[in-house]
N, C-alpha and C positions, 0 to 999 in steps of 0.2 A: 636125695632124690631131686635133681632138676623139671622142672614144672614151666608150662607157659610162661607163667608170670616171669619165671627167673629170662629167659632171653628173648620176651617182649620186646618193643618197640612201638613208640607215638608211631599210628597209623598218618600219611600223606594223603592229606586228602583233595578234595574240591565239592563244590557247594550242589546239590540235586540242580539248581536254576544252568548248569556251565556249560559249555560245548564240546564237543567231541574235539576242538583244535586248543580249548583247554586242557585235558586233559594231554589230548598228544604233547604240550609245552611241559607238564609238570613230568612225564615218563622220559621224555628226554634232558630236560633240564636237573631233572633228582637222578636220573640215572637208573631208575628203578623199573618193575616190569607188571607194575599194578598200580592202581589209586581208587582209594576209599569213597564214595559218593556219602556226602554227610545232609543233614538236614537240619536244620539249628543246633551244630555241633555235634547229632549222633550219627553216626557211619550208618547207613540205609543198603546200601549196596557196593561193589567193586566191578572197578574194568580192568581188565587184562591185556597183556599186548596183545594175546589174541584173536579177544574180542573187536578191538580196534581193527588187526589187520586183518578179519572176515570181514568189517563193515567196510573199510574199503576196497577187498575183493567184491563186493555185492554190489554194493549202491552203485544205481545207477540216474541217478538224478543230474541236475544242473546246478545243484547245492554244494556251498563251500563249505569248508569244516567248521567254519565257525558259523554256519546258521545249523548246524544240527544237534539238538539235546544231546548230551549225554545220557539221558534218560532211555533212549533209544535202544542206546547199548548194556546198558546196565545190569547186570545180573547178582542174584544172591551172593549174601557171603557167609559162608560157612562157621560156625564161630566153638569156640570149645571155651571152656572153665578155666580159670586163673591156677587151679590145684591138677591141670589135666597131665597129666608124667608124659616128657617130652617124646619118649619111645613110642607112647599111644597116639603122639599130636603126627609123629610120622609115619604111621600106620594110616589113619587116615586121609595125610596126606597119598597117599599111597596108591590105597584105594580108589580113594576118587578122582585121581590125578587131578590133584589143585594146587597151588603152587606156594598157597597161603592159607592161613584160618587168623582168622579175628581171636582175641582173648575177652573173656568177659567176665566184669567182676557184678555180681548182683544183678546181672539181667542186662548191663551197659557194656558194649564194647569197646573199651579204651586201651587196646593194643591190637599190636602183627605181629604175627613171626611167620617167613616164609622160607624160602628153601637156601637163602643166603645162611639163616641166621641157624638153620639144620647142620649149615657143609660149618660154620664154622663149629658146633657144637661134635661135629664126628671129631674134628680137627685136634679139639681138647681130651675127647672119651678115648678114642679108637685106635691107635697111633699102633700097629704093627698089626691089626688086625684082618685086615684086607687089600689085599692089591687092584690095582687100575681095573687088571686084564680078566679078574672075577666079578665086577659090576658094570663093566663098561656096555654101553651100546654098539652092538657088531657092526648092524645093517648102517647105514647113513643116506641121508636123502641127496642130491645133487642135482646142480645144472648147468649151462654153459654161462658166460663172463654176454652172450651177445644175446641171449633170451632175452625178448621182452618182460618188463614186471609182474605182469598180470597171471603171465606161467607159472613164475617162481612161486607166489606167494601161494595160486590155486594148488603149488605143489605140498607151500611147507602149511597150508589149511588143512590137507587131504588124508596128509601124513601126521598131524596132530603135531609137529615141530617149532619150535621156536628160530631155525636156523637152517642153512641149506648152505651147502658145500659149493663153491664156486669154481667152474673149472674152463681151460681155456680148450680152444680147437682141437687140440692134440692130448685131449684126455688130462690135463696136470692142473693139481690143485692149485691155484691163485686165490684163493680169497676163501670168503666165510660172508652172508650175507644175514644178518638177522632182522629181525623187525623194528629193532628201534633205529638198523637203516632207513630200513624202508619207511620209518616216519620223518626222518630228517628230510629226506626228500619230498615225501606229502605235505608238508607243513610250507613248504615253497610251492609246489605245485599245484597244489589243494587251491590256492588263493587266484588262481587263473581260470577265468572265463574260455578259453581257446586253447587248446592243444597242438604245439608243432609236430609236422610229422616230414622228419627228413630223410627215410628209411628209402626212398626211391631217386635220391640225388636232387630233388625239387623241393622247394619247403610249402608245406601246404599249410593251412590254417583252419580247424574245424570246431565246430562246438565241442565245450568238453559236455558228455553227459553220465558223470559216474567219476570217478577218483581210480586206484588201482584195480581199475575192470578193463575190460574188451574196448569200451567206450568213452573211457578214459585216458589219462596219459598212461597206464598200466598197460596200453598196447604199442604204443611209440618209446616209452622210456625203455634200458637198457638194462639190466642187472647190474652190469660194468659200473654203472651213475651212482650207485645206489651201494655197492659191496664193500667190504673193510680188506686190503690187498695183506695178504699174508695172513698165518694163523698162528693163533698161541697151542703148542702143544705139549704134549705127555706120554710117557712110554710106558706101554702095556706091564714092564714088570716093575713100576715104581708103585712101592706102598702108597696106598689113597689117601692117607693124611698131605703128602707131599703135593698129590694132585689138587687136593683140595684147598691146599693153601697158592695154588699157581691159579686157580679160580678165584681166591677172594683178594689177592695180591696184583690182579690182571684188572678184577673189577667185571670179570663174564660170565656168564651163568654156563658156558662151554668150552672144552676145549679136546682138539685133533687128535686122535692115539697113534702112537707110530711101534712099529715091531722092525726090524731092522732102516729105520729110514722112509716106510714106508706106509701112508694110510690104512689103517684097518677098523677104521669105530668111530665112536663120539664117547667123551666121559661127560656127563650135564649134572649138572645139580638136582636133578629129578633122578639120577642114578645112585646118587650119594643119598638121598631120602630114603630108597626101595630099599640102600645096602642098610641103612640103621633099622630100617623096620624088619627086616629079615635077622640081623644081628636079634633085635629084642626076641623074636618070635622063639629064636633057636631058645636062648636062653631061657624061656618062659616055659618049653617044652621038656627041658630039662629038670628044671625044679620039681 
């Protein structure tokens, strides 16, 4: 029986005192799509991509990312038992749509397991089990390559997305824009007092008051600035082990479905979780 404990992982963290452009260095620099907030070395809380990328849809200040606590943003973290059977740990991932739980041995939480560490565990269990075209996400969110930032992100907040399909004037997928774009770019732009705005052939200079909002450069920056050009994809009738290893092999928590050549879905590692928790449930209902 596979347990938390077995495909744990040392939590990433950062200290309660750090900032919000702390944490954006360590999600982009680890690569990762959460960080533990710790407090004399016990994990207190977690932030999410996002969490991050609501606080920079919202704020609307005159504040740089590095004068804002991360306290600000910081929210619970859900924690399970070191003995908890990994089918129930993706169950309630599940349900609660979260993307992580903390492991705890005696009351302390010294581990993560999150939806990476899931797609690899289907990857080992599940190998003829399931196909793309039976987990995959149909619907997909979208926007144009020339939308300002502040669209996109209100879109992929709206729609509870980690990613948003990028498309050019004439309707065709160009790119894939996810959040920890959209922090590469913050993490520069964040650190400016003044906003260019070159959007009417003149370049104007204004106060920034806000990060990716209306008020900030979230209304002059581009999608374009910000998007990853081209997408990694997957075909609706490849067994999901296959797909699942083109996700942890790629290093993305998504990737594009195609049915003759052409866009039809998203497969995300939050689809690979539902599919192991529905797998247990069958089986549970059967016994």
């Amino acid at each position: 029986m596979t347990t938390a404990k077995d495909l744990m992982k040392d939590p990433i963290t950062v200290n309660k005192d750090a900032s919000v452009a702390d944490a954006l260095r360590k999600l982009v620099n680890e690569d990762i799509s959460r960080v533990l907030i710790s407090n004399n070395g016990e994990p207190v809380g977690v932030v999410t991509e996002r969490d991050v990328g609501l606080f920079l849809l919202t704020e609307q200040t005159e504040r740089k990312i590095d004068e804002v606590p991360i306290t600000e943003i910081m929210n619970r973290l859900v924690t399970v038992d070191q003995s908890t059977r990994i089918d129930d740990c993706a169950q309630i991932m599940a349900e609660r749509d979260i993307g992580s739980l903390g492991v705890n041995f005696n009351g302390n939480t010294k581990g993560i397991i999150t939806r990476t560490d899931l797609t690899r565990y289907y990857i080992a269990s599940f190998v003829g089990e399931k196909r793309v075209g039976d987990v995959m996400t149909i619907s997909f969110v979208s926007c144009h390559e020339e939308d300002p930032l502040y669209e996109a992100l209100s879109n992929m907040i709206g729609n509870h997305v980690s990613r948003i399909i990028v498309k050019d004037q004439a309707e065709k997928p160009v790119g894939v824009m996810s959040f920890r774009d959209l922090f590469r770019l913050s993490m520069v732009l964040g650190k400016e007092e003044q906003v260019v705005d070159n959007s009417s052939g003149i370049t104007v200079l204004f106060s920034r008051k806000g990060l990716v909002s209306r008020t900030g450069f979230g209304a002059t920056a581009k999608v374009k600035e910000a998007m990853t050009a081209n997408m990694v994809t997957v075909e609706h009738d490849d067994d999901l082990t296959m797909a699942c290893t083109t996700l942890i092999e790629n290093d993305i928590n998504a990737a594009a479905v195609l049915v003759n050549n052409k866009l039809t879905g998203i497969l995300s590692k939050t689809d690979v979780v539902r599919a192991i928790a529905a797998i247990s449930k069958k089986k549970k209902d059967t016994i």
